[in-house]
PDB file of N, CA, C and O in Angstrom, chain B, residues numbered from 101:
ATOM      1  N   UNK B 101      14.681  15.267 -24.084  1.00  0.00           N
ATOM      2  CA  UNK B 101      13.501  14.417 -24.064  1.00  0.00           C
ATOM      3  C   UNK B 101      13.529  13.457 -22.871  1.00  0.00           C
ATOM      4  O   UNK B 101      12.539  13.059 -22.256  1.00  0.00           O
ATOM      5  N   UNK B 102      14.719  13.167 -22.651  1.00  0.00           N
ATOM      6  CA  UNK B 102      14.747  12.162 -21.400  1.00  0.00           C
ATOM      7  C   UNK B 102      14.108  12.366 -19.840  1.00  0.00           C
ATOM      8  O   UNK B 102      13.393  11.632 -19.158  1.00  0.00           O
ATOM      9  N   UNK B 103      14.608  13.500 -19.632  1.00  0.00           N
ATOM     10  CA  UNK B 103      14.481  14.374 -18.610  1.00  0.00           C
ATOM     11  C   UNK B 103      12.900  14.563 -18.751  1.00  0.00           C
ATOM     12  O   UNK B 103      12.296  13.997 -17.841  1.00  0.00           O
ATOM     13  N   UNK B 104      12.122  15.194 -19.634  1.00  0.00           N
ATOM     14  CA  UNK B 104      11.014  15.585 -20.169  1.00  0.00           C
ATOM     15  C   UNK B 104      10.082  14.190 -19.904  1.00  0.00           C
ATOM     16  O   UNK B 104       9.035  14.384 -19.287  1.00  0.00           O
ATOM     17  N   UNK B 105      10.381  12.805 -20.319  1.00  0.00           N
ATOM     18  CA  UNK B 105      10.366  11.207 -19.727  1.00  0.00           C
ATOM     19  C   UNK B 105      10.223  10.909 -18.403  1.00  0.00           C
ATOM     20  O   UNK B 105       9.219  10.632 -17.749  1.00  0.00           O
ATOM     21  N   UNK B 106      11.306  11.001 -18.121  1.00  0.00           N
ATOM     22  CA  UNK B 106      11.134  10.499 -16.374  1.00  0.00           C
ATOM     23  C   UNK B 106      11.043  11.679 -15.709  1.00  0.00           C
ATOM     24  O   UNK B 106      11.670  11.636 -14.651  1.00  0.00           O
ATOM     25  N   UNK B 107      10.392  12.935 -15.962  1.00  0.00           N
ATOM     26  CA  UNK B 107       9.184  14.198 -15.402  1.00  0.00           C
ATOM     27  C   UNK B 107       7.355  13.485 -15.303  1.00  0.00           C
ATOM     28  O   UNK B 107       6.357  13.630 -14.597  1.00  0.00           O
ATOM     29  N   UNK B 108       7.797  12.680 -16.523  1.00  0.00           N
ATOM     30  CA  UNK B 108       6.092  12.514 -16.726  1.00  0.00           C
ATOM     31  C   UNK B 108       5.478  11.329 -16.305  1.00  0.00           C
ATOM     32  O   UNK B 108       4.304  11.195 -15.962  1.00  0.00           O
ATOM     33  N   UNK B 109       6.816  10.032 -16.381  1.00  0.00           N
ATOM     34  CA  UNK B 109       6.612   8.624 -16.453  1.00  0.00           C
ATOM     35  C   UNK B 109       8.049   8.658 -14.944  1.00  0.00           C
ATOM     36  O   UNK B 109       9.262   8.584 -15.142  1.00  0.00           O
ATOM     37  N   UNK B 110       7.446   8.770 -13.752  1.00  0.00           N
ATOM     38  CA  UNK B 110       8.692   8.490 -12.826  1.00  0.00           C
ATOM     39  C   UNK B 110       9.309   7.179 -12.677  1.00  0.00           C
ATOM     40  O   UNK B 110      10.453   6.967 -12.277  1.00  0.00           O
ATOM     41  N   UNK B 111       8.176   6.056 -13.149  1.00  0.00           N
ATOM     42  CA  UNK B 111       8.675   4.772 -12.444  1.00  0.00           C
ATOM     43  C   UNK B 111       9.309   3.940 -14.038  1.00  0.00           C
ATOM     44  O   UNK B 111       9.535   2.756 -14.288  1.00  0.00           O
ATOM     45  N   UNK B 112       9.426   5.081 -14.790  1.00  0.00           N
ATOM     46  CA  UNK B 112       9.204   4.298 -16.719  1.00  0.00           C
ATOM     47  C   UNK B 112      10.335   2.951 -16.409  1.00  0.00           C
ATOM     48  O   UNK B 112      11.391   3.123 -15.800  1.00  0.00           O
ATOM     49  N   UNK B 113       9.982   1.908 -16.832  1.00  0.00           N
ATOM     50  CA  UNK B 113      11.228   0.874 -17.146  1.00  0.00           C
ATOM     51  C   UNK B 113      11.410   0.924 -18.476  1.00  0.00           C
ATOM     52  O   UNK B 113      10.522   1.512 -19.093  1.00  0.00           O
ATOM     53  N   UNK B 114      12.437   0.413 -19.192  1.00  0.00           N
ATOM     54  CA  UNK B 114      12.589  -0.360 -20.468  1.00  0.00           C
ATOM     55  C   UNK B 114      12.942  -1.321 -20.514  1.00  0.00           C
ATOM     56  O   UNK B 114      13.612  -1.648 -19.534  1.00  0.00           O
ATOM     57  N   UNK B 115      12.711  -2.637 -21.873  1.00  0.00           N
ATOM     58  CA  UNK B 115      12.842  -3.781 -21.739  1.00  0.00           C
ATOM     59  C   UNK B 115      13.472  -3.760 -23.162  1.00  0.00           C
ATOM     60  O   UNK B 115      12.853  -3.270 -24.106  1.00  0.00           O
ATOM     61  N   UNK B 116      14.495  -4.206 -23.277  1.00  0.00           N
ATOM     62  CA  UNK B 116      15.087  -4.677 -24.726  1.00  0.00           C
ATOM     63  C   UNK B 116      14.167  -6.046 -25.212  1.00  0.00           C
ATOM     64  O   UNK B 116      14.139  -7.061 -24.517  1.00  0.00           O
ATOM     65  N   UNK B 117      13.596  -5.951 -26.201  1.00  0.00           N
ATOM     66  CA  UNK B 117      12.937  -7.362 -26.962  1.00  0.00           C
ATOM     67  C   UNK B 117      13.965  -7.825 -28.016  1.00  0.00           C
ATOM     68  O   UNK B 117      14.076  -9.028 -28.252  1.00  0.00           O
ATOM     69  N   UNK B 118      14.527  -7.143 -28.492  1.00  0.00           N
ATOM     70  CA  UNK B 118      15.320  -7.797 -29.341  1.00  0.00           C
ATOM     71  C   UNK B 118      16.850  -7.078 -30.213  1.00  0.00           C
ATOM     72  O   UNK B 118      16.713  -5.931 -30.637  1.00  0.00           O
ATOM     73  N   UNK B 119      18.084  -7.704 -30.414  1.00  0.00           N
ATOM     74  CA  UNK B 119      19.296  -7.107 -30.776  1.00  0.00           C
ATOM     75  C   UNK B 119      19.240  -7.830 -32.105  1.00  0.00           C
ATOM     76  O   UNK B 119      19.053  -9.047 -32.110  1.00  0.00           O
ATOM     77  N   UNK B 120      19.374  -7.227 -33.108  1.00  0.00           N
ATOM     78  CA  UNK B 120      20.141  -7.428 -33.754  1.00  0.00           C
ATOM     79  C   UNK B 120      21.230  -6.906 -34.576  1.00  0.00           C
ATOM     80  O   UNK B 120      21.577  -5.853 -34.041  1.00  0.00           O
ATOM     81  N   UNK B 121      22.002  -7.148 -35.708  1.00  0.00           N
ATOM     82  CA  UNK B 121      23.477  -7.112 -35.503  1.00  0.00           C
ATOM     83  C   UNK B 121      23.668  -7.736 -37.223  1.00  0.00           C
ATOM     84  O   UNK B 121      23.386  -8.840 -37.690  1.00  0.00           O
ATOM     85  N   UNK B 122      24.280  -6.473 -37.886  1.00  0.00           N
ATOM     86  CA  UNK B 122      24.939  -6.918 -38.889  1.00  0.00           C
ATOM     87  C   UNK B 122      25.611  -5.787 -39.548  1.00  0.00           C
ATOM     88  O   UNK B 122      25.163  -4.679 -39.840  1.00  0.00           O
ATOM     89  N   UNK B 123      27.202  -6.482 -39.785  1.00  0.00           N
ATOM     90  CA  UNK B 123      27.866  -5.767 -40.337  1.00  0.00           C
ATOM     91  C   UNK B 123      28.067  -4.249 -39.157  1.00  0.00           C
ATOM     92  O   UNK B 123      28.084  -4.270 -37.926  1.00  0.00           O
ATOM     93  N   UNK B 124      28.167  -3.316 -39.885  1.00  0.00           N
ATOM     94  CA  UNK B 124      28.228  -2.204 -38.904  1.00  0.00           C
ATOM     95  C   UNK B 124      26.933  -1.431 -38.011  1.00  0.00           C
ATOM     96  O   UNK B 124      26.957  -0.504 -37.203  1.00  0.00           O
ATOM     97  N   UNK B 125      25.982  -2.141 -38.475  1.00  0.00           N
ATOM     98  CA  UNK B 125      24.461  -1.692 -37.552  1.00  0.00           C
ATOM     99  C   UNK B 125      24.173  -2.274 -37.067  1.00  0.00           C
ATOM    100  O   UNK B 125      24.110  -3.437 -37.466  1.00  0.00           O
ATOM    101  N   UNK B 126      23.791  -1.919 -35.869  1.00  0.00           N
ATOM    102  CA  UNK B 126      22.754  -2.682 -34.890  1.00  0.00           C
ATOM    103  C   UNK B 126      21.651  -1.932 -34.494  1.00  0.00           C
ATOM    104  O   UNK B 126      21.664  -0.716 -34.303  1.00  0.00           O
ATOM    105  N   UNK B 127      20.579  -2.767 -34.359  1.00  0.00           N
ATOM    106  CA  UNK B 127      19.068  -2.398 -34.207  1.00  0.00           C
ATOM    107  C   UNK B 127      18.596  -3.222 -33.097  1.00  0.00           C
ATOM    108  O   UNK B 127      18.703  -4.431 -32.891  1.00  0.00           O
ATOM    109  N   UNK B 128      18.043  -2.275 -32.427  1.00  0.00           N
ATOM    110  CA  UNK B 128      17.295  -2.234 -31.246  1.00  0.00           C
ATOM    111  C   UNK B 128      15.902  -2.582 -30.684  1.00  0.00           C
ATOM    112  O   UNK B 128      15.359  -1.640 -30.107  1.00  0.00           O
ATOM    113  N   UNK B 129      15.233  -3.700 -30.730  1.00  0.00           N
ATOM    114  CA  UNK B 129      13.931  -3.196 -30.388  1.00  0.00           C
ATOM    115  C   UNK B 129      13.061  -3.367 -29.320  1.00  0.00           C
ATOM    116  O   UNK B 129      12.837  -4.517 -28.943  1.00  0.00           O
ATOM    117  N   UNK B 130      12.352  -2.107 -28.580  1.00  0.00           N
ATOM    118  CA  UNK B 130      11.997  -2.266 -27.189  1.00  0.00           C
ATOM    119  C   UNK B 130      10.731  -2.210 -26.592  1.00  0.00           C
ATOM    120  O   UNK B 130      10.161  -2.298 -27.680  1.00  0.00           O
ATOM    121  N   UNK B 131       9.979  -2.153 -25.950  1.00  0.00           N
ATOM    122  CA  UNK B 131       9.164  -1.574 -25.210  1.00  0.00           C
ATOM    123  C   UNK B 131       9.460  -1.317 -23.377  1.00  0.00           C
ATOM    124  O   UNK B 131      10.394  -1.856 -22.783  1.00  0.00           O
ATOM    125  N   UNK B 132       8.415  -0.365 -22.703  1.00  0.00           N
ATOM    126  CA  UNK B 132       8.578   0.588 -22.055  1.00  0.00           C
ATOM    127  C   UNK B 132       7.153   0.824 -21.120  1.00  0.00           C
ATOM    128  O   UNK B 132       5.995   0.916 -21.529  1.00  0.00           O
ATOM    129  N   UNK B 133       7.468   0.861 -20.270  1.00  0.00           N
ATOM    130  CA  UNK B 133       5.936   0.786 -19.577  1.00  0.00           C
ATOM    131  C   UNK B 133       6.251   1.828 -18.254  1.00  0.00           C
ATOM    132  O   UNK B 133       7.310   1.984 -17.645  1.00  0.00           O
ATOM    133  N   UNK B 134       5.132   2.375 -18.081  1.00  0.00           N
ATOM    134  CA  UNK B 134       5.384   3.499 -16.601  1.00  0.00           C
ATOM    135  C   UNK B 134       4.102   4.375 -16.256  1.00  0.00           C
ATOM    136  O   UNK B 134       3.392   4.419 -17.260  1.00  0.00           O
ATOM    137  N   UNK B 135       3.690   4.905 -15.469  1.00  0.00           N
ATOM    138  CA  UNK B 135       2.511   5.746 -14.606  1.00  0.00           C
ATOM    139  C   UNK B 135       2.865   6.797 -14.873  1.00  0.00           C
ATOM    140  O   UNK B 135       3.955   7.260 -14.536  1.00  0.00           O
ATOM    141  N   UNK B 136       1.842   7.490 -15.661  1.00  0.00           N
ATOM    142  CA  UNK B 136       1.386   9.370 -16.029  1.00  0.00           C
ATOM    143  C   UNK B 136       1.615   9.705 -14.978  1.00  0.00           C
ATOM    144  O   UNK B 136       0.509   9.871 -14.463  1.00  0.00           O
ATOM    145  N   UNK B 137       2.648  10.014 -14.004  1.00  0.00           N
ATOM    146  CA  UNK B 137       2.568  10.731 -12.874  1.00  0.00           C
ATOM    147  C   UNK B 137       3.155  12.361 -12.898  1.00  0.00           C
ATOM    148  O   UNK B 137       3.349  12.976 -11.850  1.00  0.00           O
ATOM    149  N   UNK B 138       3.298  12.703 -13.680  1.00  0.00           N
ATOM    150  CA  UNK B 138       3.749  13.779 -14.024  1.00  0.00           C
ATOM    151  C   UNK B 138       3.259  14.644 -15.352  1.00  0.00           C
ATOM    152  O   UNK B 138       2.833  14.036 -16.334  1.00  0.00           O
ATOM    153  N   UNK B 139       3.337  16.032 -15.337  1.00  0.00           N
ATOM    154  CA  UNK B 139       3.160  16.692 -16.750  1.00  0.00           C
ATOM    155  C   UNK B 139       4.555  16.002 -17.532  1.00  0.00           C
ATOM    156  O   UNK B 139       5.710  15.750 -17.189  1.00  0.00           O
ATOM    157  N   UNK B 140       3.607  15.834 -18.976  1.00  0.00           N
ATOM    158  CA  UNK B 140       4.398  14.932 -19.802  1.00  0.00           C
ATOM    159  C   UNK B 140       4.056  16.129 -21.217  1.00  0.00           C
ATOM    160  O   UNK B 140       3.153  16.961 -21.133  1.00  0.00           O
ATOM    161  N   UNK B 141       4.800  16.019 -22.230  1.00  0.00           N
ATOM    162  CA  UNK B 141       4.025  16.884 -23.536  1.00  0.00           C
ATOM    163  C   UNK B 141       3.119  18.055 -23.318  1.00  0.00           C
ATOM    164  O   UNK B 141       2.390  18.264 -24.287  1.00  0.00           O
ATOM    165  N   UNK B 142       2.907  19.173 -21.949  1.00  0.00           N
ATOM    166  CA  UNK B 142       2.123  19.872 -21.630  1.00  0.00           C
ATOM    167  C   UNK B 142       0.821  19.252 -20.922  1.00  0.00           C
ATOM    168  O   UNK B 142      -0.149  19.838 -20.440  1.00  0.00           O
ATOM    169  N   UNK B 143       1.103  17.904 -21.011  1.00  0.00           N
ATOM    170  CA  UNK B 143      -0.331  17.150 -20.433  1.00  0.00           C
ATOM    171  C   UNK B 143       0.221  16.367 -18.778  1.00  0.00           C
ATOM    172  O   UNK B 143       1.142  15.632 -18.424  1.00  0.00           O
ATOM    173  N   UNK B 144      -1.065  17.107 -18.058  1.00  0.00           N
ATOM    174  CA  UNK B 144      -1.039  16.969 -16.742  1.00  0.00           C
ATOM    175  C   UNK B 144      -1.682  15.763 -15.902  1.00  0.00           C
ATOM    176  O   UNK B 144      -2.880  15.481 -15.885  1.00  0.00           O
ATOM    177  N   UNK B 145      -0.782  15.189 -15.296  1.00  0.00           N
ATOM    178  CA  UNK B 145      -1.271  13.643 -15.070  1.00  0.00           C
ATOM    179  C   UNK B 145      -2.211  12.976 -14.835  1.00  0.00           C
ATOM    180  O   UNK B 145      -3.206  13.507 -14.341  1.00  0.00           O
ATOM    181  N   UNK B 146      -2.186  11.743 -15.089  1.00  0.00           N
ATOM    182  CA  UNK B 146      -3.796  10.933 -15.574  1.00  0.00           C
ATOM    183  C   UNK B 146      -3.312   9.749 -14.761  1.00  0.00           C
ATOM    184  O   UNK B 146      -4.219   8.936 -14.582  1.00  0.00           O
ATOM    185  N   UNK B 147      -2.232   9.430 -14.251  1.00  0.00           N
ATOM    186  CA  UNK B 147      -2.031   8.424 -13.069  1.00  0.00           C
ATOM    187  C   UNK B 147      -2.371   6.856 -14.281  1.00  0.00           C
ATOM    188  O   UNK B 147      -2.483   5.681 -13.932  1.00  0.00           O
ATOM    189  N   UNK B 148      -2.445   7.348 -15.494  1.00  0.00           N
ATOM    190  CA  UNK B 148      -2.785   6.092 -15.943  1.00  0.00           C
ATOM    191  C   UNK B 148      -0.950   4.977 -16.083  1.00  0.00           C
ATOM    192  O   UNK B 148       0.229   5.325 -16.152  1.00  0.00           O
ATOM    193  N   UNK B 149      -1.566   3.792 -16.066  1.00  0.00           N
ATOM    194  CA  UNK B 149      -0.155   2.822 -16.755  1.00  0.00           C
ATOM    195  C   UNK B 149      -0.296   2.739 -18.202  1.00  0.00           C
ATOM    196  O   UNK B 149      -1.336   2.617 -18.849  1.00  0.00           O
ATOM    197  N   UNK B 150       0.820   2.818 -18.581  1.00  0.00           N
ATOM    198  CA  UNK B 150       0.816   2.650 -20.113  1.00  0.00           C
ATOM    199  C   UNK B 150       1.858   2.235 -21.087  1.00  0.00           C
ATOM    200  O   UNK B 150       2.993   2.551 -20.734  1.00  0.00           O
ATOM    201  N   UNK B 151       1.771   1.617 -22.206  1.00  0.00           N
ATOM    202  CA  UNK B 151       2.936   0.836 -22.496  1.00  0.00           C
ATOM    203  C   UNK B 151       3.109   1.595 -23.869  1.00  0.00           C
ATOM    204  O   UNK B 151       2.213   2.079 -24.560  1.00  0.00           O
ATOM    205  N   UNK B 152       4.633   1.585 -24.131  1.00  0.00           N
ATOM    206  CA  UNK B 152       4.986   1.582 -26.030  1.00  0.00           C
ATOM    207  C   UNK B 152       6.117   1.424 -26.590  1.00  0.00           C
ATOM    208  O   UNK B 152       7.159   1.799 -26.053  1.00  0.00           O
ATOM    209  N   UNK B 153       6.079   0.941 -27.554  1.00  0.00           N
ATOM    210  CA  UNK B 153       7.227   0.210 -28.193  1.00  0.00           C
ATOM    211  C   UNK B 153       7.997   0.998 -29.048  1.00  0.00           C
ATOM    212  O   UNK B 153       7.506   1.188 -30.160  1.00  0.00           O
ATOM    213  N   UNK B 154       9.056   1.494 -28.815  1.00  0.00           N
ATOM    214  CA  UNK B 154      10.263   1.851 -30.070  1.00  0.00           C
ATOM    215  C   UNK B 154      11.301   0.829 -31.152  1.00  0.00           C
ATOM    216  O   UNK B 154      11.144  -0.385 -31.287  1.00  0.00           O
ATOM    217  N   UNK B 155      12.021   1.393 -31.626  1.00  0.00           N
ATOM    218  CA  UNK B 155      13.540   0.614 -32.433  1.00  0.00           C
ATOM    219  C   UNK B 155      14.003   1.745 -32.870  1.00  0.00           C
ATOM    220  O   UNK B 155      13.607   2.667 -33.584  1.00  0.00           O
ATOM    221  N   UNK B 156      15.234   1.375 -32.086  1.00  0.00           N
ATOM    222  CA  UNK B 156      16.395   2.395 -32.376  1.00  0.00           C
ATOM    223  C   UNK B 156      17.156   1.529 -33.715  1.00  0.00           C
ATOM    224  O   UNK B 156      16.816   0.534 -34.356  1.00  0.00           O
ATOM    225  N   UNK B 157      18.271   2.389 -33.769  1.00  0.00           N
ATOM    226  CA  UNK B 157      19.296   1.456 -35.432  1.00  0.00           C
ATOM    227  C   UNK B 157      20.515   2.697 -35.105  1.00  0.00           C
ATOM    228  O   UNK B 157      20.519   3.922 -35.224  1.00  0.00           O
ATOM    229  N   UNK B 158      21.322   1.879 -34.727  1.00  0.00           N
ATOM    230  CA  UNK B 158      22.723   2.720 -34.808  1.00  0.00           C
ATOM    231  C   UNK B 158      23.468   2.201 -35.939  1.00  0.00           C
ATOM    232  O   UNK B 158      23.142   1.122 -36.432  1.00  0.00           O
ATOM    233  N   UNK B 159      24.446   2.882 -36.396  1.00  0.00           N
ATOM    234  CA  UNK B 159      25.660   2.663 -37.243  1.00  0.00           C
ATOM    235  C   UNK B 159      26.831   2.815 -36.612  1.00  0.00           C
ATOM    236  O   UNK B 159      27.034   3.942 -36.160  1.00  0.00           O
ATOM    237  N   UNK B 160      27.897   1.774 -36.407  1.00  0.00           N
ATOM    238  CA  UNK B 160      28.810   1.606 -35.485  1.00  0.00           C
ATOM    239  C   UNK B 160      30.352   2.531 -36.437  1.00  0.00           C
ATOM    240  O   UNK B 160      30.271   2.405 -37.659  1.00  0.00           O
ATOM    241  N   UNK B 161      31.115   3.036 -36.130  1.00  0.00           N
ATOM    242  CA  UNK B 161      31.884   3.409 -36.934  1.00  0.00           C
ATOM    243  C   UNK B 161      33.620   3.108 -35.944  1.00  0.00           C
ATOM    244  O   UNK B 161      33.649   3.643 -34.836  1.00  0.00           O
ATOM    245  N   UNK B 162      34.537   2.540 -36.249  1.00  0.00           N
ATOM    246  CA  UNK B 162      35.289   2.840 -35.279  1.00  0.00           C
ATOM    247  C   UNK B 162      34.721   2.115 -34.041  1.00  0.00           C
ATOM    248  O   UNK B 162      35.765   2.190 -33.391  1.00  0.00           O
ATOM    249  N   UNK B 163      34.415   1.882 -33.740  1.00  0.00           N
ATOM    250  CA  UNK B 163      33.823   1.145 -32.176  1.00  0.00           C
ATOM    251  C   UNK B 163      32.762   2.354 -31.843  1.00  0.00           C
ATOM    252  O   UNK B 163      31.958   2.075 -30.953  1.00  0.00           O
ATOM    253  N   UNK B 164      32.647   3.644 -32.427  1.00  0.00           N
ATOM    254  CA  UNK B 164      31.571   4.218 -31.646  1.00  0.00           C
ATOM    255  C   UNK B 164      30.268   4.798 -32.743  1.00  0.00           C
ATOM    256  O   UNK B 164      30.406   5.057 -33.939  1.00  0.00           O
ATOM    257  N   UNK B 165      28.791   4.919 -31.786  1.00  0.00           N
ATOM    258  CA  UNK B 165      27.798   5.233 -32.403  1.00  0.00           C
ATOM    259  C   UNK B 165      28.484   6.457 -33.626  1.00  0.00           C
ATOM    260  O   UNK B 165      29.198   7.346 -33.161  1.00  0.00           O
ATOM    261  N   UNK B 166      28.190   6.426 -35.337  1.00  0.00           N
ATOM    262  CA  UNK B 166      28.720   7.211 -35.881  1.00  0.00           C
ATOM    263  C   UNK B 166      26.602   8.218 -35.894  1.00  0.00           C
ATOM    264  O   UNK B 166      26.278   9.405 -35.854  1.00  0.00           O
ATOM    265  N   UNK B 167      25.808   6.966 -35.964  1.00  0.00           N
ATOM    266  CA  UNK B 167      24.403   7.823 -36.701  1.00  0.00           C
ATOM    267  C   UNK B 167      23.548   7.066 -35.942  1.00  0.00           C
ATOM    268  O   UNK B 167      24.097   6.063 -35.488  1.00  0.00           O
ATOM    269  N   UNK B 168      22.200   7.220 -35.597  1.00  0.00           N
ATOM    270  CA  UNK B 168      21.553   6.754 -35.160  1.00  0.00           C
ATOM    271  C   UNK B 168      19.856   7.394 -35.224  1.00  0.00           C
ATOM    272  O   UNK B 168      19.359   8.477 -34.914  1.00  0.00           O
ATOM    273  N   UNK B 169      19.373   6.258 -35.726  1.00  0.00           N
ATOM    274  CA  UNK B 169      17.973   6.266 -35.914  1.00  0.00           C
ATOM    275  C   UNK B 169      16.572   6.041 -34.699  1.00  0.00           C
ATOM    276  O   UNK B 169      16.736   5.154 -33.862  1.00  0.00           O
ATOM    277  N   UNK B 170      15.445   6.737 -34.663  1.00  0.00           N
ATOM    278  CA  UNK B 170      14.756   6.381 -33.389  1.00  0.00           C
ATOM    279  C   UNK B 170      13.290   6.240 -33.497  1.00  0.00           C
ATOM    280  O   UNK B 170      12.654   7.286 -33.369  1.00  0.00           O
ATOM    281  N   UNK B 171      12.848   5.512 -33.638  1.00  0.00           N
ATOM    282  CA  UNK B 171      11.069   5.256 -34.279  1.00  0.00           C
ATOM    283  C   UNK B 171      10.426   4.747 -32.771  1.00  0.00           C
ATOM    284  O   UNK B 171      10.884   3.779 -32.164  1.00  0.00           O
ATOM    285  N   UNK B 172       9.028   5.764 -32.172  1.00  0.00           N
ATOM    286  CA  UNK B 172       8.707   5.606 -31.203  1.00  0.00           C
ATOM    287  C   UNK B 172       7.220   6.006 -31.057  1.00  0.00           C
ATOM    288  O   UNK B 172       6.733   7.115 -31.279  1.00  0.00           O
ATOM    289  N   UNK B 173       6.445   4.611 -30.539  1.00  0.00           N
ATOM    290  CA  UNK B 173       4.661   4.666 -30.875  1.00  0.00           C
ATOM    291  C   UNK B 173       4.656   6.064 -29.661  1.00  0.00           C
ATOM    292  O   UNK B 173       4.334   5.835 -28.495  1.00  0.00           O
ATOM    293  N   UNK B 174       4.959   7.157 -30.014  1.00  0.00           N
ATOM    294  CA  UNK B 174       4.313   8.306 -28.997  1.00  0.00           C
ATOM    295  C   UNK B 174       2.968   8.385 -29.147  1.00  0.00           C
ATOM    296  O   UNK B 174       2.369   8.485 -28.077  1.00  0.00           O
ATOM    297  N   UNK B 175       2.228   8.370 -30.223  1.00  0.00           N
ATOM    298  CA  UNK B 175       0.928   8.346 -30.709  1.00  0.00           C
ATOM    299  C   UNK B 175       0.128   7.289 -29.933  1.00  0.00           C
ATOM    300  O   UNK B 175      -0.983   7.600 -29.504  1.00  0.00           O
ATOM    301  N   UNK B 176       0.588   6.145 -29.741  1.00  0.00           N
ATOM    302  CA  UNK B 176      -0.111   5.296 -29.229  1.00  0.00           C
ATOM    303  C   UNK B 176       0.091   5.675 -27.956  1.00  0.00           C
ATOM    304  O   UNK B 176      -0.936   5.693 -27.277  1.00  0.00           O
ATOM    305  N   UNK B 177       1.518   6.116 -27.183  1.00  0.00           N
ATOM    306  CA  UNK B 177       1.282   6.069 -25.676  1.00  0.00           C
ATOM    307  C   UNK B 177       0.077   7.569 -25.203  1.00  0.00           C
ATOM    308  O   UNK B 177      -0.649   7.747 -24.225  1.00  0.00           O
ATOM    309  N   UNK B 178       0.275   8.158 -26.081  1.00  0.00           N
ATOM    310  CA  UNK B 178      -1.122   9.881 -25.875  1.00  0.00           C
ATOM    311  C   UNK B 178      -2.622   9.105 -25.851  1.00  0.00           C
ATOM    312  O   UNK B 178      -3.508   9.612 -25.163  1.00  0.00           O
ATOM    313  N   UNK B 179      -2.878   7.947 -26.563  1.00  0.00           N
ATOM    314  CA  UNK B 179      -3.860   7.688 -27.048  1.00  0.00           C
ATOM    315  C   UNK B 179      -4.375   7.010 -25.594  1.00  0.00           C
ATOM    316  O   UNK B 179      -5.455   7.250 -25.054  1.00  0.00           O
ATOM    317  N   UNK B 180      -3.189   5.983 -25.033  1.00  0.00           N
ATOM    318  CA  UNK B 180      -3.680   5.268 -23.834  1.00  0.00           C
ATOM    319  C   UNK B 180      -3.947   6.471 -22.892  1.00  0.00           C
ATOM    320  O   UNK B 180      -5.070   6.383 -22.395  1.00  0.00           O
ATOM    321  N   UNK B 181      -3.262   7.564 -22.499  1.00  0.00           N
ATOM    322  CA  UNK B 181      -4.009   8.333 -21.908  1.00  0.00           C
ATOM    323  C   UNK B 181      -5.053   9.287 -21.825  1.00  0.00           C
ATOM    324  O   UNK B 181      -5.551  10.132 -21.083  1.00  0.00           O
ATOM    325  N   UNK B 182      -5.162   8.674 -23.102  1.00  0.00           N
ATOM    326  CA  UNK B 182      -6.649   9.446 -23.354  1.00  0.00           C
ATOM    327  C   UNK B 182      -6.595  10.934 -24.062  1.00  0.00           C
ATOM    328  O   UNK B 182      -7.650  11.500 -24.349  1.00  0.00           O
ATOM    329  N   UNK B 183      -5.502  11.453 -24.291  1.00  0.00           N
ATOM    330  CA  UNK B 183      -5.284  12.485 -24.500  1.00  0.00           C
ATOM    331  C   UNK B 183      -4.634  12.869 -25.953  1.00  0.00           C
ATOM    332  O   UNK B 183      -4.121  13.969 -26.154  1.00  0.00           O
ATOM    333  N   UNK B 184      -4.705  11.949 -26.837  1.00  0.00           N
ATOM    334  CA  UNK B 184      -4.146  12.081 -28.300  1.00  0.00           C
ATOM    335  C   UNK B 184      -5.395  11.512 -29.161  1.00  0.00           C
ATOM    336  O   UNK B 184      -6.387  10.905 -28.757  1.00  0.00           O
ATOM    337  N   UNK B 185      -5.014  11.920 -30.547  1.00  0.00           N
ATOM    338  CA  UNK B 185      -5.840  12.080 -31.530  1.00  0.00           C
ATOM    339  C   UNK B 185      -6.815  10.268 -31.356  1.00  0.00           C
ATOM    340  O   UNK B 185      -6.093   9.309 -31.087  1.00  0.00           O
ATOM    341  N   UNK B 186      -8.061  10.059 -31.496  1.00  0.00           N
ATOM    342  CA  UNK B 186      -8.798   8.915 -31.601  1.00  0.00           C
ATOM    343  C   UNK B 186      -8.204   8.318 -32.944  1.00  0.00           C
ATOM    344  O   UNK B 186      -7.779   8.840 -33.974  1.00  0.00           O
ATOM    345  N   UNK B 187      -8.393   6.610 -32.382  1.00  0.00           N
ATOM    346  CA  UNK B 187      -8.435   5.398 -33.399  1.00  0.00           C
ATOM    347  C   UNK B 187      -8.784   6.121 -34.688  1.00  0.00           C
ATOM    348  O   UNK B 187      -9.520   7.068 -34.409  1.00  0.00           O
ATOM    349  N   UNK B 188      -8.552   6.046 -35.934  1.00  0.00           N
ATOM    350  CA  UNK B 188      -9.498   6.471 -36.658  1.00  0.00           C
ATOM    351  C   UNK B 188     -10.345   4.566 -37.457  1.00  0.00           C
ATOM    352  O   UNK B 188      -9.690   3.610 -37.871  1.00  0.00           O
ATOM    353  N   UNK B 189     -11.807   4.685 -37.388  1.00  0.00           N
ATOM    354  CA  UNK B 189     -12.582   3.734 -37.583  1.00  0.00           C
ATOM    355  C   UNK B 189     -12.630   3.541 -39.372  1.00  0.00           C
ATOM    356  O   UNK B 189     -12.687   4.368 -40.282  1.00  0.00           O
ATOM    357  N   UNK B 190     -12.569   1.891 -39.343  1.00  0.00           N
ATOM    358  CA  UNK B 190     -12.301   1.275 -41.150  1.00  0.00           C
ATOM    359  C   UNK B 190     -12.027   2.020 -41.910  1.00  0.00           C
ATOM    360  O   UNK B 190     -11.846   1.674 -43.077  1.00  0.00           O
TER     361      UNK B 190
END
């Protein structure tokens, strides 16, 4: 998927918003901003900017990642380009 990422989004940054931390998990949460400059998901570029927010959640085991969880507005970033399912209205 990464690779598949910076194919579609060349300039993508990420920004950590927030760590937190307990016991053996830590959770992640971010957003991400970058230019459609590339085929992304089969969809061919729209030069648009566009932003979206994930949270990861690892489980630390031993000092290393044992599991890890990944929740990511893809829906919303298709939508800014115009190219995913519409808002649905009230």
């Amino acid at each position: 998927f990464i690779g598949a990422l910076l194919t579609g989004f060349s300039d993508v940054q990420h920004t950590i918003d927030q760590v937190l931390v307990d016991s053996d998990t830590v959770v992640i949460r971010w957003h991400a901003e970058g230019t459609h400059d590339g085929e992304f998901q089969g969809y061919a570029p729209t030069g648009k900017r566009v932003t979206w927010t994930g949270i990861n959640v690892f489980r630390i085991e031993c000092g290393k990642i044992a599991e890890e969880w990944s929740e990511v507005d893809g829906l919303g970033r298709l939508r800014q380009l115009g190219v995913g399912a519409p808002a649905r209205q009230g």
